[in-house]
C-alpha positions in Angstrom: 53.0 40.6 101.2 50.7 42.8 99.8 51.2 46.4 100.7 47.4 47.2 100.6 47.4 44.8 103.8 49.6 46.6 106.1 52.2 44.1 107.4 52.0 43.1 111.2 54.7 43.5 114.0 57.2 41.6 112.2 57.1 44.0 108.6 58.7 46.9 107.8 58.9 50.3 105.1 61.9 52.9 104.3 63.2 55.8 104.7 65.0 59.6 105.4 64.4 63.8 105.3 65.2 67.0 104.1 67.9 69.2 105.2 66.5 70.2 108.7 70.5 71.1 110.2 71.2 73.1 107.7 72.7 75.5 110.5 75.0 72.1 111.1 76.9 72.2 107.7 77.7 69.0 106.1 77.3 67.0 109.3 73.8 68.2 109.1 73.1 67.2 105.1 74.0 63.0 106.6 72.0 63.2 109.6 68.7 64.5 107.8 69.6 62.1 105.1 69.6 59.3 107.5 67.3 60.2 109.9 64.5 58.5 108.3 65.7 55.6 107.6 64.0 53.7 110.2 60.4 54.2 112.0 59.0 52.4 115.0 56.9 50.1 116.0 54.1 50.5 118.5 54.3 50.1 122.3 58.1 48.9 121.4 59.2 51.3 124.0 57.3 53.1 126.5 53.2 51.6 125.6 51.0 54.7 126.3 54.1 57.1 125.4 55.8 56.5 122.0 54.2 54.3 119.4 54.6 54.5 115.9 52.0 56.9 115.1 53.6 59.3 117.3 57.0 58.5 115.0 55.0 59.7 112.0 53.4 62.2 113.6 56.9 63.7 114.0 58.0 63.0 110.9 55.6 65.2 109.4 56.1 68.0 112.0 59.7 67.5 110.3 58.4 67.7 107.0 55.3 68.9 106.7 52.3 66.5 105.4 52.5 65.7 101.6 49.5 64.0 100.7 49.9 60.6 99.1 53.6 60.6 99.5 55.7 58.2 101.7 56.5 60.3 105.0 59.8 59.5 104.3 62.5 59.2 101.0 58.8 60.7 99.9 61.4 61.8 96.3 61.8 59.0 94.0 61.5 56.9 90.9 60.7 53.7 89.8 62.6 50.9 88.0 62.6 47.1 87.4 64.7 44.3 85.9 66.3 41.1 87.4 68.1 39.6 89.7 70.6 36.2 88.4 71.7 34.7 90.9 74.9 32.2 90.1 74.1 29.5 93.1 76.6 30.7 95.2 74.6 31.7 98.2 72.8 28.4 98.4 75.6 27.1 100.9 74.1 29.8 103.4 70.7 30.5 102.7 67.9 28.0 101.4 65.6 31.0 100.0 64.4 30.4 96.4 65.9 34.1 95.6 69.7 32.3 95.7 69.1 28.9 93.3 70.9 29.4 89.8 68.5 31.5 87.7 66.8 34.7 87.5 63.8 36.2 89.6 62.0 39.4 88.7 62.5 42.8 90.8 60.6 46.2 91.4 62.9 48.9 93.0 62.7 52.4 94.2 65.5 54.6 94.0 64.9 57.6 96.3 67.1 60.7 98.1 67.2 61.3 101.6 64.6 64.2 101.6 60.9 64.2 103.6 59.6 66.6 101.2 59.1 65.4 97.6 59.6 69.0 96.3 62.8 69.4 97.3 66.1 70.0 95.3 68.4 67.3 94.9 71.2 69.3 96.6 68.9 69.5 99.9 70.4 65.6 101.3 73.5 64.0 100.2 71.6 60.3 101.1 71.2 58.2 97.8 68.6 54.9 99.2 67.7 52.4 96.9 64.4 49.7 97.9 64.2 46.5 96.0 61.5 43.7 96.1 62.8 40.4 95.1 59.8 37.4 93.4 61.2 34.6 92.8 58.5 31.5 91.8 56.4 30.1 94.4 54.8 33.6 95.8 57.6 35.0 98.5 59.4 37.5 98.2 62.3 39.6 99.8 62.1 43.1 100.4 64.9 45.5 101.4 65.7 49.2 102.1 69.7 49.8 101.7 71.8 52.8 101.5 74.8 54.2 100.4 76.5 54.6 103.8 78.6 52.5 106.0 77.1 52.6 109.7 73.9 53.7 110.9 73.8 56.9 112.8 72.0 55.3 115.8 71.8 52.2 117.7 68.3 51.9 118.9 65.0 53.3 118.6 65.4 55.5 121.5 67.8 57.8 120.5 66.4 57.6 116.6 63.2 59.1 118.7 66.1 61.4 120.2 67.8 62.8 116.8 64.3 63.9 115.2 64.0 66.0 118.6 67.7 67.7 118.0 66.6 67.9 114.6 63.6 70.2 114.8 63.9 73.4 113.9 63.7 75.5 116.8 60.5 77.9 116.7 62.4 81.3 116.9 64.5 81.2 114.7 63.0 78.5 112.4 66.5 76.4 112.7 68.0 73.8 114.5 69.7 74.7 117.3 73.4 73.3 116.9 73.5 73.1 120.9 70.9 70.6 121.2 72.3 68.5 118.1 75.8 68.6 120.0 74.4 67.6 123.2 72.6 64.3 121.7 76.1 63.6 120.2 77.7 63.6 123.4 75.0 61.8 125.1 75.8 59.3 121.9 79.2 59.1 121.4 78.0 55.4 119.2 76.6 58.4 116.9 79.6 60.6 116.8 81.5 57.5 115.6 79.1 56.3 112.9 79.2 60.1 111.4 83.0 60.0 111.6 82.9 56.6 109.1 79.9 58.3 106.9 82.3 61.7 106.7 85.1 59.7 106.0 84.3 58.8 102.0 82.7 61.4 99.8 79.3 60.5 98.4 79.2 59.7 94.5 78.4 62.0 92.0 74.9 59.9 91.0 73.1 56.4 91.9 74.2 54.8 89.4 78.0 54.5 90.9 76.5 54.1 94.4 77.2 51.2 96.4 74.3 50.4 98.4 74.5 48.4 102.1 72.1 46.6 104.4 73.8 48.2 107.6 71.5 46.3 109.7 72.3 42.6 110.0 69.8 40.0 109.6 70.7 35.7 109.4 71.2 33.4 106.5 69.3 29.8 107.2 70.5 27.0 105.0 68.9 23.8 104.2 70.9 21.8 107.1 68.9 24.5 109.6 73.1 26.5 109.8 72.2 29.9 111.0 75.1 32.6 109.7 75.4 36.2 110.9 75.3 38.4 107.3 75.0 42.3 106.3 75.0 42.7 102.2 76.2 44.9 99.7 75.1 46.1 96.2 78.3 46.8 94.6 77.8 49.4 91.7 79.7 47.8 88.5 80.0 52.0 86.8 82.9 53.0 88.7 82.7 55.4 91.7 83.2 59.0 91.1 83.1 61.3 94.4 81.5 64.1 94.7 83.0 66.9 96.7 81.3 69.2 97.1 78.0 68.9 96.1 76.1 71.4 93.9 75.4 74.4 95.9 72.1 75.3 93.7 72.3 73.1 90.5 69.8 75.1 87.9 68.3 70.8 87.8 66.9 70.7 91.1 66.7 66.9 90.1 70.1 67.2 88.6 70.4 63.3 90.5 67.7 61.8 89.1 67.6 63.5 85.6 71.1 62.1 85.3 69.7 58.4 86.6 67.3 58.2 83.7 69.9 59.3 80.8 72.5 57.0 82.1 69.5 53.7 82.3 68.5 55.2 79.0 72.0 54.1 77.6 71.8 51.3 78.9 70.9 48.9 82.0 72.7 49.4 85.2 74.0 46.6 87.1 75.1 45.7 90.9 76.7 42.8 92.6 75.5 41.4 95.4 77.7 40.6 97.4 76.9 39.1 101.5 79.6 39.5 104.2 79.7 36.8 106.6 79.9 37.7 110.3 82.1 36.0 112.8 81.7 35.2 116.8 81.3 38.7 118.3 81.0 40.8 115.5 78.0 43.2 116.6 74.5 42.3 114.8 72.8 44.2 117.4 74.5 47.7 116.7 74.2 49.2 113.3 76.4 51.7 113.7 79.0 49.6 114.3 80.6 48.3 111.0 82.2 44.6 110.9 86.0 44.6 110.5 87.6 45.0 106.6 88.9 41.3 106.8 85.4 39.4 106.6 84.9 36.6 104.1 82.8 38.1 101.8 80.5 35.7 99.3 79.1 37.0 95.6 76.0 35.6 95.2 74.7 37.1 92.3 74.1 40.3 90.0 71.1 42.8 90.3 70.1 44.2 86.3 67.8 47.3 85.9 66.6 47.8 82.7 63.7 49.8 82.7 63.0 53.4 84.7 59.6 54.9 84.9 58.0 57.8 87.1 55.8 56.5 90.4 52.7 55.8 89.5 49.7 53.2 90.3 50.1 49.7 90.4 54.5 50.2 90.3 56.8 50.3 92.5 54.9 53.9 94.4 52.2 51.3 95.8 54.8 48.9 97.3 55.8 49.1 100.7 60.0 48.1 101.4 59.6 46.6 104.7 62.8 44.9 105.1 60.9 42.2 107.8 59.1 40.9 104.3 61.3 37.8 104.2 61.7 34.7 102.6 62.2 31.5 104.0 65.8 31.1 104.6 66.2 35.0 105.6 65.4 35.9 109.2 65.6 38.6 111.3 68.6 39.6 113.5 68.6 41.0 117.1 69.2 44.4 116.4 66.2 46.5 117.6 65.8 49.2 114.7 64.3 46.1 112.3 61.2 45.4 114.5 61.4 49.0 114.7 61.2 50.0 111.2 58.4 48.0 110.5 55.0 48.9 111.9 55.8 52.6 111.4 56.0 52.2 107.6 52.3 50.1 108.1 51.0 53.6 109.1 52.6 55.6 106.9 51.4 53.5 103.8 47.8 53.6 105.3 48.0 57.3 105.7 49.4 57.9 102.2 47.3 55.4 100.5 43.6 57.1 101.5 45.1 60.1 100.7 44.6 62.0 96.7 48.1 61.2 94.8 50.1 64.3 93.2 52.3 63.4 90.5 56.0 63.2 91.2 58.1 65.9 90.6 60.5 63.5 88.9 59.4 62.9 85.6 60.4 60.0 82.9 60.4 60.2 79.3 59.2 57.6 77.4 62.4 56.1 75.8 62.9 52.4 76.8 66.4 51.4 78.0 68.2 49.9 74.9 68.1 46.1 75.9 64.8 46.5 78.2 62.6 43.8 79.3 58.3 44.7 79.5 58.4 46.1 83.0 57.3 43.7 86.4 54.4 45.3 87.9 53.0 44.1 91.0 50.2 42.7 89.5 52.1 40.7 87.5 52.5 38.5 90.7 49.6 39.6 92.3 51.7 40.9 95.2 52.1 45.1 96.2 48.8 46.0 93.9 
């Protein structure tokens, strides 16, 4: 799909903000990371009360408006290489992206922060978008990040957490009593931050293991339907970092350290799908499936080449994770209808808007190995 056509009910974008609990401690560096990662689509739940613009709207009385960036994740960089897939998936899905071979891929890896200006340190969040193109003009988009559950279950109390999240006018903070009473009204939430506490974030992307949290169905050739969430397994080995840098003298101390490591060479990820079983949740993302699943590696993920957002590259694409493939559909779980038209409106907004460069900058060294970067002109798809 081309993001310059925003998608319809059934597409999507990405997403999170900056660190608006910072009165909540650590607690509050997840959920503003999080928060974001998911938008609404209109008249989804109450038409004539919340529709997606009002979800935007919010996001920028969150934020603040940033002209030209996304309203959400609004910090990031862009980088490309390939996708080889070694045939294994083909027993569960029929899309092109899983025959043997390789397919081309734009990606986008951002930080949980609303406000592209931000320090590094301001989210703990690490997202990274991909846009599979295989031959034959479809492609498969998707927003994953490196936590285990979802902090919410449906678009209701996502609408909810922004609310406890807003700074409170007197004292320009959030108030920790309204945060702990949408917790208790959630205890689904309290859960899912218990599992995202429970490992320490990694010191950088590149040893970040990145995860679809919402589930979605595999559709084979025969027409078999399989419940499935996916993981990108980082291959560098995963460091934690505890804490994080209180006030790093790099404010994009993450993303500076991104673009040395892809500078020494190309980063690389496994994808790897977990298979769901008979009453395994696939409407409740905060809800992880049990340890034991049979787990299927289908292929791995290369990125060779790292450059700043800029026009006609990955900045002009828009993740929705409802751009699918034949062979890929949708799950019941309400945040994905619900992360879709939202990110239509926030790439309309930001795209008749003047652009500001990014504060993260690339030099111009290619990564030793590199291929010529995939633009999306170069498949006449995101231009």
């Amino acid at each position: 799909m081309n993001e310059q056509q925003p998608p319809g009910a059934r597409y999507r974008l990405w997403p999170p903000h900056p660190r608006a609990l910072a009165g909540l401690g650590a607690t509050g560096l997840v959920l503003a990371g999080v928060a974001g990662a998911f938008a609404y689509t209109g008249g989804f739940l109450s038409p004539g009360k919340l529709t997606q613009s009002r979800f935007i709207d919010r996001f920028q009385a969150l934020n603040g408006v940033h002209p030209g960036f996304r309203r959400n994740h609004a910090k990031g960089v862009c980088v490309t290489g390939s996708f080889a897939s070694n045939g294994a998936g083909t027993r569960l899905s029929r899309a092109a992206v899983f025959a043997p071979g390789s397919v081309p891929v734009i990606g986008r890896f951002a930080v949980g922060i609303g406000k592209p200006f931000m320090p590094d340190n301001e989210t703990e969040v690490r997202s990274l978008a991909l846009s599979f193109r295989p031959a034959g003009g479809e492609e498969w988009r998707t927003g994953i990040n490196d936590i285990p559950a979802f902090p919410v279950r449906t678009p209701e109390a996502f609408y909810e957490l922004m609310g406890a999240s807003a700074a409170d006018p007197a004292t320009g903070k959030p108030d920790p009593a309204r945060m702990q009473a949408f917790l208790a009204a959630h205890p689904e939430s309290a859960r899912a931050l218990g599992l995202i506490r429970a490992r320490p974030f990694s010191t950088g992307f590149a040893n970040a293991s990145y995860n679809s949290l919402d589930a979605f169905r595999f559709v084979n050739a025969e027409g078999v339907s399989t419940p499935v969430r996916w993981t990108l397994a980082a291959v560098d080995p995963y460091v934690a970092q505890t804490p994080a840098p209180d006030a790093p003298h790099d404010p994009n101390y993450l993303f500076d350290a991104l673009i040395v490591r892809m500078q020494q060479a190309p980063l690389q990820y496994r994808l790897v799908v977990t298979i769901g079983q008979p009453g395994d949740p696939t409407d409740d993302a905060t809800q992880p499936w049990p340890a034991d699943r049979d787990e299927v590696e289908v292929g791995t993920l290369t990125l060779d080449h790292i450059e700043a957002e800029a026009p006609g590259n990955c900045r002009d694409i828009n993740y929705d994770p409802l751009v699918l493939p034949d062979g890929i559909a949708p799950s019941d779980d309400p945040l994905l209808s619900a992360r879709s038209a939202a990110y239509s409106v926030s790439f309309t907004r930001r795209a008749g808007e003047e652009k500001t460069p990014s504060q993260v900058q690339v030099p111009e060294t290619q990564t030793p190995g590199a291929q010529a970067p995939v633009t999306p002109s170069d498949t006449g798809k995101g231009s």
